[in-house]
N, C-alpha and C positions, 0 to 999 in steps of 0.2 A: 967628813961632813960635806956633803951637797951645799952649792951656793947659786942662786935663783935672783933673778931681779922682779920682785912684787913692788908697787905702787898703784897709791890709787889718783886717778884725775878729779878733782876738784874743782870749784870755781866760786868767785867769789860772789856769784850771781846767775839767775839764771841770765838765758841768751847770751850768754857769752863764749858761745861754739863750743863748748866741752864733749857734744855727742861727736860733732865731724871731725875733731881732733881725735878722735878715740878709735874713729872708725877708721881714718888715714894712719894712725901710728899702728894701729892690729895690721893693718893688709901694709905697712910696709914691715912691718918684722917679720910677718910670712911669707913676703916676698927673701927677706933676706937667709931664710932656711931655719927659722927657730920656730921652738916649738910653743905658742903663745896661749893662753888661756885666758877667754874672756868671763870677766863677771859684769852686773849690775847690780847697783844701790839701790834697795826700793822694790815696790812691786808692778814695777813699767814691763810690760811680755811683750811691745814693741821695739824697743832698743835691741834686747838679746835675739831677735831674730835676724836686724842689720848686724850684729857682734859675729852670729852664725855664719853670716855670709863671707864677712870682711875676713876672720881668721882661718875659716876653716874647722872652727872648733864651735860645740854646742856652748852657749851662755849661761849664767846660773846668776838667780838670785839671790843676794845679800839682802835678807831683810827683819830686822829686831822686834817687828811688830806682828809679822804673819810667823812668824819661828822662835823660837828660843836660841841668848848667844849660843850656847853648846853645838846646835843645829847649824848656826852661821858658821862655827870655826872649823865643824866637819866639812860644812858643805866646800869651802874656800880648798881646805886642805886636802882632801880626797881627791876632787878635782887636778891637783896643782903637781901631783904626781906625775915626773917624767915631763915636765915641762921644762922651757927656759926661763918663760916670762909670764908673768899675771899681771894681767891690766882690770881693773877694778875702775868702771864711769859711775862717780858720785852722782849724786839727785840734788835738784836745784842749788841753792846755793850751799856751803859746806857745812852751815851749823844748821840748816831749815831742816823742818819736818815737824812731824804733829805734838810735838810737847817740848819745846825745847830742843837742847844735842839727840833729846832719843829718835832713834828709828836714823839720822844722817850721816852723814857723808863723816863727818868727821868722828860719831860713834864706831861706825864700822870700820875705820882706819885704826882709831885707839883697840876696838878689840882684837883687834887682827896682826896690831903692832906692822903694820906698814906704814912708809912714809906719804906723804903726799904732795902731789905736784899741780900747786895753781894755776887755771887759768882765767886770764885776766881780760875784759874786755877794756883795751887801753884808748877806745876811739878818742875821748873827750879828756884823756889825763897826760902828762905828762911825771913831771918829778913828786909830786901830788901823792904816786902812787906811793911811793915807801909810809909813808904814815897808814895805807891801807893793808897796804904789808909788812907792816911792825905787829899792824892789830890782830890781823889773820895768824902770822905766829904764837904772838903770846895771848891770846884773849882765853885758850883751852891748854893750859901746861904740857898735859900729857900727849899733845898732839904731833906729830914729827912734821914738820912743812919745810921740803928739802930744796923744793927749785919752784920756779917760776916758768911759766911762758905766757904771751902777752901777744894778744889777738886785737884784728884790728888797725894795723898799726900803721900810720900813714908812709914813714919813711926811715931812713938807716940813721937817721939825724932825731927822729923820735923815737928812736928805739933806744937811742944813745942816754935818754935822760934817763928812759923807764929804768934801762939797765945799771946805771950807778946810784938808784935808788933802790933798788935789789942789791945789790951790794953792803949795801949801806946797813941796812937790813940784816946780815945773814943768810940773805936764802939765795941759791945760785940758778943766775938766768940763766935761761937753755933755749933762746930764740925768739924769734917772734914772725908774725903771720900778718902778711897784708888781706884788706878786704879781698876774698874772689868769690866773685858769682859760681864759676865753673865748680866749685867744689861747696855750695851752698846744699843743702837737703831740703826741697819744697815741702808743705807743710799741708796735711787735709784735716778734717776736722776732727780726728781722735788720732792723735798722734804721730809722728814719722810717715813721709808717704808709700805707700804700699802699691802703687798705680804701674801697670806693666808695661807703660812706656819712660818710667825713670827708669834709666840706664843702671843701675847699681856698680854693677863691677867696673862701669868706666868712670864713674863717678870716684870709686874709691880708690882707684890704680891713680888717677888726678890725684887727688888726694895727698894718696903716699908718698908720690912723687915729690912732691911741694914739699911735706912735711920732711923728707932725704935732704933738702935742698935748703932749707929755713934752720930746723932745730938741729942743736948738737945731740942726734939720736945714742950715738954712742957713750957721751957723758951721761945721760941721763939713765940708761944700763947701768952705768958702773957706779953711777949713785946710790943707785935703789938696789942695789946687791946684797944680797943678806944670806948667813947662815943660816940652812935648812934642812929640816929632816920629817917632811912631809910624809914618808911612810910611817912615821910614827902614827898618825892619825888613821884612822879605819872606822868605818861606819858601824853602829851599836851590835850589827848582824842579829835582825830581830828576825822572829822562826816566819817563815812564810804564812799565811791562815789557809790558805787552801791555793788549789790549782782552776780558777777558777779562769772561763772565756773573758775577755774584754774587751770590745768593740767602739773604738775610737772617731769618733768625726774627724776628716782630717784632708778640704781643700782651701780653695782660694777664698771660699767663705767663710769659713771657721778652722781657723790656726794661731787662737791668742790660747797659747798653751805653758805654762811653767813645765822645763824641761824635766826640774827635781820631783813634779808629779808623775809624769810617763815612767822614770825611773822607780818611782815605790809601787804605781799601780801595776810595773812590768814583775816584781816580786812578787805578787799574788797569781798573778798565773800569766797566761797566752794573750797577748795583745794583736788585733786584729784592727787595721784601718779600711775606713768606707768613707765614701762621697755622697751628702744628699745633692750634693750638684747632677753626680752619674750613676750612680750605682741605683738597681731598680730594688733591692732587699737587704734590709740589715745580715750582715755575717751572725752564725749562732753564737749568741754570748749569754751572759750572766750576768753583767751587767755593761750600760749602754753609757759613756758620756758625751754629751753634746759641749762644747769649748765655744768662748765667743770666739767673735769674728765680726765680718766686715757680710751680713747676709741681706743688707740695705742695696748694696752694691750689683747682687745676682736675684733679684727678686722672681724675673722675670723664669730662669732657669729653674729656679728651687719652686716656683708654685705649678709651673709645667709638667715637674716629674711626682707625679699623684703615686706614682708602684712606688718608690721608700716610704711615701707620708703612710702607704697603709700599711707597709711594713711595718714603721714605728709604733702605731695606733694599734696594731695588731700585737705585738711584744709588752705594749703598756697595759692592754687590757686583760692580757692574761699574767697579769701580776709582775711583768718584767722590771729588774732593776732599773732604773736610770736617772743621771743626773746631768741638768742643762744649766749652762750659767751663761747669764748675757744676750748675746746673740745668737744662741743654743736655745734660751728661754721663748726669744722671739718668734723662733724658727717653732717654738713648738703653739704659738700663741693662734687664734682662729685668722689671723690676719699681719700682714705689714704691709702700712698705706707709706709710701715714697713721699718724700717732701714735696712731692707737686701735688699730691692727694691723691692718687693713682691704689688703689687697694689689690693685694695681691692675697689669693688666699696659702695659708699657709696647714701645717699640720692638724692641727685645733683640738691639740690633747688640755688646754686652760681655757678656757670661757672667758679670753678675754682679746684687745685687740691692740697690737703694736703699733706706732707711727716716728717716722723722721719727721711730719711739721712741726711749726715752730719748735726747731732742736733749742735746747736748752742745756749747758751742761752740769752732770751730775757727776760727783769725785771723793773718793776718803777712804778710806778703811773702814771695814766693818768687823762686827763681832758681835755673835748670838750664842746661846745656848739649846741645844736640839739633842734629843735623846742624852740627855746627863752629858753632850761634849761640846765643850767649848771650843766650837769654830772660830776662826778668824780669816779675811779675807780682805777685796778691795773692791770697788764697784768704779766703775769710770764710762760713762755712754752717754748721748744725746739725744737716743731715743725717749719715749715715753711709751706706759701702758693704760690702757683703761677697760676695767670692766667689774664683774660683782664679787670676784674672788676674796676669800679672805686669810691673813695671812699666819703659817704655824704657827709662828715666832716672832716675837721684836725684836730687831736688829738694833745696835749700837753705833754710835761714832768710836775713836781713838780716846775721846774724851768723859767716853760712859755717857752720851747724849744720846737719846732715842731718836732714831731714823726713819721714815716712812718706808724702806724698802724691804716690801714683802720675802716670804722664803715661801713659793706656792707647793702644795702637796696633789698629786690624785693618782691614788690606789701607792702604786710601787716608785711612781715619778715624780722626783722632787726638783726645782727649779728656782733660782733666786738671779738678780742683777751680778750678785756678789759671786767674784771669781776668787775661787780657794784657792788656799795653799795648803796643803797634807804631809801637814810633818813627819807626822801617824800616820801609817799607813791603814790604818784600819778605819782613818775618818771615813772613810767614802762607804765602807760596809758596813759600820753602825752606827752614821747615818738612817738606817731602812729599820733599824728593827724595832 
C-alpha cells in the first residue's frame, strides 16, 4: 500500500492568506524534489492558474455543485496518481458556500476523507483563539482538523499564547507567519492579479522560502500521511462520440479555462489553439469555444485585427458550432466600451453592446435546462450588456431563484455569462441540437 500526504488548507475566514499560503507551500515542495498536485475548492479558474504555475503541475477543481461527488472523488483520485503530495486551497471560510456545508471546504474534505489544516488570521487574538479552535473542530463531527497555522502574527511571544491554545485543543500547531508585504498578492478587480509586471515566480520562491523558514514543513507531511491506493480509481472510460476538430481560444485575453473541460473536450477529437489577439483565421474545426478572460484589457488589439472577426462571422454564418462564455460572449458582442467610455468595436455576431462602466459585480452559480440537459455553471464579471436580445432559457441561482442572465442563441452560436463545467462530455455537443 502506497502512502501519500493529502490535506486540504482551510481557514477560518476569508482574508486570512490561505491562497499565498498554498502558493508558498506548492513551489516549496517542489523546490524540494516532490512530486505535488494541486487542487481547488469551488469554481474559482483563477487560483488553479497561480497553482499551475507555483507547482508545476495543472490544477483541478473540486466542486459539489458544478459535478456530482462521484466526479469529485474521481477527479482528486485520478489526478493524485504517482504523486507525493495533494494540496487541496479550501474557498472562503471552511463551512461557507451556497447552502450550508454543501458545495465547501469542509464538504470536500469529509468526502474525500482528508484532513485539514487551518489557517488563522491571529492579527487581533491571542489565547482567545482556542475557543475558536475548539469550535472549528467539533462544530462538524466528521470533519478531521489536524494542525493549525496562524497568520499574521506579531511576535515569537504571540505566537506563544496562540500555540498553547492549540494544544489545549487537540490540534497541532505547525507555525506561524508574520505580516510581509514582499509575499502579499495584489488584487485587480476579478480576482488574483494577472498583470505582467507581477513577478510571480519571485513572488513565490519568497514565499517558499519564508514558509522553509516559519512552519514545521515536514511535521505537517507526516501528519497528513495516509494510506493510499489511488490506482484503484479510474475514470468511467466513456466511448469517444466522434473524432471531431476543436479549436480553442487560448491568449492573454481569454484563459479562464477549467483544465477537467480541455481534458473531456480532448476526448472527442483534435484540439487546436488560436489567438484573436494574432492569428488572422480560425483553424478548421467543428466546433469553436470562446473561454472568458480579461478582453477589457486588450481592447485596443482584438478590435484592430478585423481578418479573425470575419473569420468567426464567417464560421457562424454558415452554421458553425460555437460556444462563448463571459468574455468570449463579449468578445463576440457588437461592441466593448472601456470604463472611460472609449467604445471599441468588436465581432458583432449578438446585437448587443458590452461595457466596463460603472462595473458592478456579478457572482453565483448558475443552472439551466437547454435541450433536456441540465447545465450547471458559475458566472462571476463586472461587465454589463445591453441591447434587444432575448434569452433561450432562464437561468437559476444555487438556490432554485431565477437570474436575469441571459443564454443568447444565433444560428449554431450559443453564448452565456455563465462559465460551464462539463462533467458529460457530450454537454457541449447537445448543447446545439
Amino acid at each position: 500500500m502506497n502512502t501519500i500526504s493529502r490535506f486540504l488548507i482551510g481557514a477560518t475566514a476569508s482574508e486570512s492568506g490561505k491562497t499565498t499560503l498554498t502558493l508558498g507551500l506548492l513551489r516549496c515542495l517542489h523546490n524540494r524534489g516532490l512530486r505535488v498536485q494541486p487542487f481547488k475548492c469551488g469554481p474559482d479558474y483563477i487560483d488553479t492558474k497561480f497553482h499551475d504555475l507555483a507547482s508545476g503541475e495543472r490544477s483541478y477543481n473540486l466542486d459539489t455543485f458544478l459535478s456530482s461527488e462521484a466526479h469529485v472523488k474521481e477527479i482528486f483520485h485520478t489526478h493524485s496518481i504517482s504523486k507525493d503530495v495533494c494540496v487541496v486551497e479550501g474557498v472562503m471560510g471552511l463551512f461557507d458556500e451556497y447552502d450550508r456545508i454543501k458545495g465547501s471546504s469542509a464538504e470536500i474534505a469529509t468526502l474525500l476523507n482528508i484532513p485539514v489544516i487551518l489557517v488563522i488570521n491571529a492579527k487581533s487574538m491571542a489565547y482567545s483563539v482556542g475557543a475558536l479552535l475548539y469550535g472549528f473542530k467539533h462544530f462538524y463531527p466528521d470533519l478531521q482538523v489536524a494542525g493549525a497555522i496562524f497568520n499574521f502574527v506579531s511576535s515569537e511571544s504571540h505566537y506563544t499564547y496562540l500555540k498553547e491554545a492549540c494544544l489545549e485543543t487537540g490540534i497541532e500547531p505547525l507555525g506561524w507567519l508574520p505580516m510581509q508585504k514582499k509575499i502579499q498578492i495584489p488584487s485587480r478587480h476579478l480576482g488574483l492579479n494577472m498583470d505582467k509586471d507581477f513577478l510571480f515566480d519571485e513572488f513565490t520562491e519568497q514565499a517558499a522560502a519564508f514558509i522553509e523558514k516559519q512552519l514545521d514543513v515536514d511535521r505537517l507531511l507526516a501528519l497528513t500521511k495516509t494510506a493510499s491506493s489511488p490506482s484503484s480509481y479510474r475514470f468511467s472510460g466513456k466511448s469517444p462520440v466522434g473524432k471531431i476538430k476543436i479549436a480553442i481560444a487560448k491568449d492573454e485575453a481569454f484563459n479562464f479555462i477549467y483544465h477537467e473541460n480541455i481534458n473531456l473536450l480532448a476526448s472527442l477529437g483534435e484540439i487546436h489553439y488560436f489567438s484573436p489577439l494574432t492569428d488572422i483565421r480560425l483553424p478548421e474545426a467543428d466546433l469553436v469555444y470562446l473561454p472568458g478572460g480579461y478582453p477589457e484589457l486588450f481592447l485596443e488589439t482584438l478590435s484592430q485585427n478585423t481578418a479573425i472577426q470575419v473569420s468567426i462571422r464567417t464560421y457562424v454564418e454558415q452554421g458553425g458550432k460555437l460556444w462563448a462564455e463571459c468574455g468570449g460572449m463579449m468578445y463576440l458582442s457588437r461592441s466593448i466600451t472601456d470604463k472611460d467610455g472609449k467604445e471599441y468595436p468588436m465581432v458583432g455576431i449578438f446585437d448587443q453592446k458590452a461595457t466596463m462602466q460603472e462595473m458592478k459585480l456579478t457572482l453565483g452559480y448558475r443552472q439551466f435546462r437547454y435541450n433536456n440537459l441540465l447545465v450547471t455553471g458559475h458566472e462571476f464579471h463586472y461587465s454589463k450588456t445591453a441591447g434587444q436580445l432575448s434569452t433561450e432559457t432562464v437561468q437559476y441561482n444555487a438556490k432554485g431563484i431565477e437570474v436575469s442572465t441571459p443564454l443568447l442563441r444565433y444560428k449554431n452560436a450559443l453564448a452565456s455569462y455563465t462559465h460551464l463545467y462539463w462533467e458529460d462530455k457530450k454537454y457541449i455537443i447537445d448543447l446545439f441540437n
